[in-house]
N, C-alpha and C positions, 0 to 999 in steps of 0.2 A: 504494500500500500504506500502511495506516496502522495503527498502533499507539498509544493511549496510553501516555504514560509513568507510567500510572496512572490509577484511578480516579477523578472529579471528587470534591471532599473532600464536595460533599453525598451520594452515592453511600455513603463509607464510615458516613457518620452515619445514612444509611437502616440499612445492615447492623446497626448497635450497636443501634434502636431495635426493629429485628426480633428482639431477643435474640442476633443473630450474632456472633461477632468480628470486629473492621474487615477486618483480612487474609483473603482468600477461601482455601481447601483445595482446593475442588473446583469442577468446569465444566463445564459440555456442550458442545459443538463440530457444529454443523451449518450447512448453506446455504439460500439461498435467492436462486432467478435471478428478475428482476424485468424489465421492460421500461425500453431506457434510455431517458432524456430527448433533448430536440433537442438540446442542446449539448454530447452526449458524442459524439466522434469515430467514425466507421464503425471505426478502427482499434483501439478500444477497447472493440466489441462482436462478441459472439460468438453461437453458437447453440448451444442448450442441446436435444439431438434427446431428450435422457428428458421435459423437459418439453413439447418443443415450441412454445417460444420463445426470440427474437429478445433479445439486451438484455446485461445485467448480472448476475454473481453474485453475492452478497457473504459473507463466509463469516465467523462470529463464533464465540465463545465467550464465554458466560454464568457466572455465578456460579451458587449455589442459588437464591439469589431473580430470577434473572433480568437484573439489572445488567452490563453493557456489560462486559467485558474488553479484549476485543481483537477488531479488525475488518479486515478485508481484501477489496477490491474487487478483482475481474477479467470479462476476458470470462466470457461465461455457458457457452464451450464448452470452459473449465477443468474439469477432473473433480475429484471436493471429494479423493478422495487426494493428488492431486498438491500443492495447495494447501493441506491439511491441515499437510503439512511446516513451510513456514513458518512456519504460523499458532503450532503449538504451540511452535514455536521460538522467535517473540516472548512466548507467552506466556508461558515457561521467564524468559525475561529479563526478564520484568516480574512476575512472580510469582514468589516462589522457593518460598512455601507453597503452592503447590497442587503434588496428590501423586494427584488421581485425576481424569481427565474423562471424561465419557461419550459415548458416540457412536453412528450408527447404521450398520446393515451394507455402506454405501459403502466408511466407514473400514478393513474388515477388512484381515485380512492381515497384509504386511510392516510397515505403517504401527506395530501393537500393539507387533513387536517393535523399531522401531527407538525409539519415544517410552520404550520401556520400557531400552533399552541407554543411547542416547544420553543423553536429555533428564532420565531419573528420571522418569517420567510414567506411571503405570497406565494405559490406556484399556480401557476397559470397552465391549465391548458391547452394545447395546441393540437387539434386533431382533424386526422388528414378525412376527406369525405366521401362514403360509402358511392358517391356516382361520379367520382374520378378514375382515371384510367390512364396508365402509363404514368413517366413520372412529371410531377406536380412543382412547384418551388412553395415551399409551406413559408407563412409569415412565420419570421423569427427564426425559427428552426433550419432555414437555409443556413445559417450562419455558422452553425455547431457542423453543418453536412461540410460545407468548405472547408472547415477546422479538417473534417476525417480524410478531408482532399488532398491536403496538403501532406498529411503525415503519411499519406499514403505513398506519395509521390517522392517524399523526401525522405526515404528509409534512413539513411542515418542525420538521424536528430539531432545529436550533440555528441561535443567529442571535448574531453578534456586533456589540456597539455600541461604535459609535467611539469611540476613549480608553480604552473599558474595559479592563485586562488580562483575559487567560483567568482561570479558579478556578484555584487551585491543584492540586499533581497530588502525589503520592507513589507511591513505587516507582520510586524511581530505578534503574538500570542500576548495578551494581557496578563500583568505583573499576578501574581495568586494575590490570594487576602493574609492579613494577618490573622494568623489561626489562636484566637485570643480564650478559646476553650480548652480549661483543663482537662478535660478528660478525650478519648479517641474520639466517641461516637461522636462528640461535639466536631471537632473537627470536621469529621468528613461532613456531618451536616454544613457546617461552614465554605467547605469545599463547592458541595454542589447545589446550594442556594447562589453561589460569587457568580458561578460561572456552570447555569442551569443548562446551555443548548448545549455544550460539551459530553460528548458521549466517551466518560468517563472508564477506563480500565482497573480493573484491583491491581494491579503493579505499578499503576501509577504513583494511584492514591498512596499505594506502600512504599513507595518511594518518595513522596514529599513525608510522610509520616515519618522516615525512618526506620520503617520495618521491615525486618528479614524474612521472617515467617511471613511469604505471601501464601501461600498454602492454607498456612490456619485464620489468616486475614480475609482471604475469600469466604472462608466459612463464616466467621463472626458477621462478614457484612449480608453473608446469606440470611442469618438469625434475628438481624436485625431489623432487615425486607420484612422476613415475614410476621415478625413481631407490629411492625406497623412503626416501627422508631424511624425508619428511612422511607421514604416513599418515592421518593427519585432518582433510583437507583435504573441509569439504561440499561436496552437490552446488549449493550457491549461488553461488561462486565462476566457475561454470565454466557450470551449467547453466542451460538458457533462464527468462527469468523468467515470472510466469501473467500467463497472456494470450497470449505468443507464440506464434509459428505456426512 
């Protein structure tokens, strides 16, 4: 799974030069299963039975002009709701301005209402029409297809040279809170009141806590769930992650 922690700083300078503001508002959100390479493991590919292939999927979100958000690789026999989750969940964390994405009718459903409780996130949308025929150019959603054009065309992506550092990156992650409760459970409450649309890991959490025992820590926060002490505890903690079987 990968996420920037931002934009590459020539990325923001495309947007200013396009007339945009550097900070994006808005995004499209779609997939695209691709065949995997020899060196990606049988365990990390899937089958995708809508496309009718073998391989990888990768699931992104786009700016308006088309520029990289955020990306997330899995088997291909990930369905993009399930994987949607996450994705908009990093992007909540790496973008606090954006306020609307748009989507295609995979997305529907629960997924609207939870980006819209949770995250603060409108999802919009976008579905192509039962009395069309061949291919169509969808509002908004062209823009995410051009994104899958381009990487298609341009197989190798990035290449890094030795010594060089990466570009620069902004949109950093917000500072934690100060965790002013004595006791654990306090904490994690504290945790995930600061910073609610975060789909939150127990290794994390046991890692700003200080704890070794992630093991018996999953457990406590299990006990705690069901006790009713926590009640915001995501399905990321607990549930399989994409790709799993």
């Amino acid at each position: 799974m990968v996420c920037p922690n931002g934009r590459p700083a020539g990325c923001a300078a495309g947007c200013v030069l396009a007339g945009r503001a550097e900070l994006p508002t808005a995004g499209c959100i779609d997939s695209q299963t691709v065949r995997a390479g020899e060196t990606v493991s049988a365990a990390a590919c899937g089958y995708d039975a809508g496309k009718k292939l073998k391989g990888q999927k990768r699931h992104v979100v786009v700016d308006t002009l088309g520029l990289l958000l955020c990306v997330m690789v899995t088997a291909a026999s990930v369905q993009d709701r399930d994987a949607a989750h996450p994705v908009l969940a990093l992007l909540r964390e790496k973008f606090s301005t954006i306020g609307l994405v748009w989507a295609d009718g995979g997305d529907a459903g629960r997924l609207v209402t939870w980006a819209g409780q949770v995250l603060g996130l409108a999802v919009t949308i976008v579905k192509r029409s039962d009395g069309l025929s061949g291919f169509v150019v969808l509002p908004r959603r062209w823009v995410v297809e051009r994104t899958f054009a381009w990487l298609v065309r341009h197989r190798r992506l990035a290449r890094e040279l030795a010594g060089v550092p990466p570009p620069g990156r902004w949109g950093d992650p917000p500072p934690l809170p100060v965790l002013s409760s004595p006791d654990r459970r306090g904490k994690v409450l504290q945790l995930l009141a600061a910073q609610s649309w975060r789909a939150w890991k127990g290794s994390e959490l046991a890692a700003i806590l200080g704890i070794e025992n992630v093991n018996s820590f999953r457990v406590q926060l299990s006990q705690w769930s069901h006790q009713g002490s926590i009640n915001k505890i995501g399905p990321a903690l607990y549930g399989p992650m994409p790709g799993s079987t």
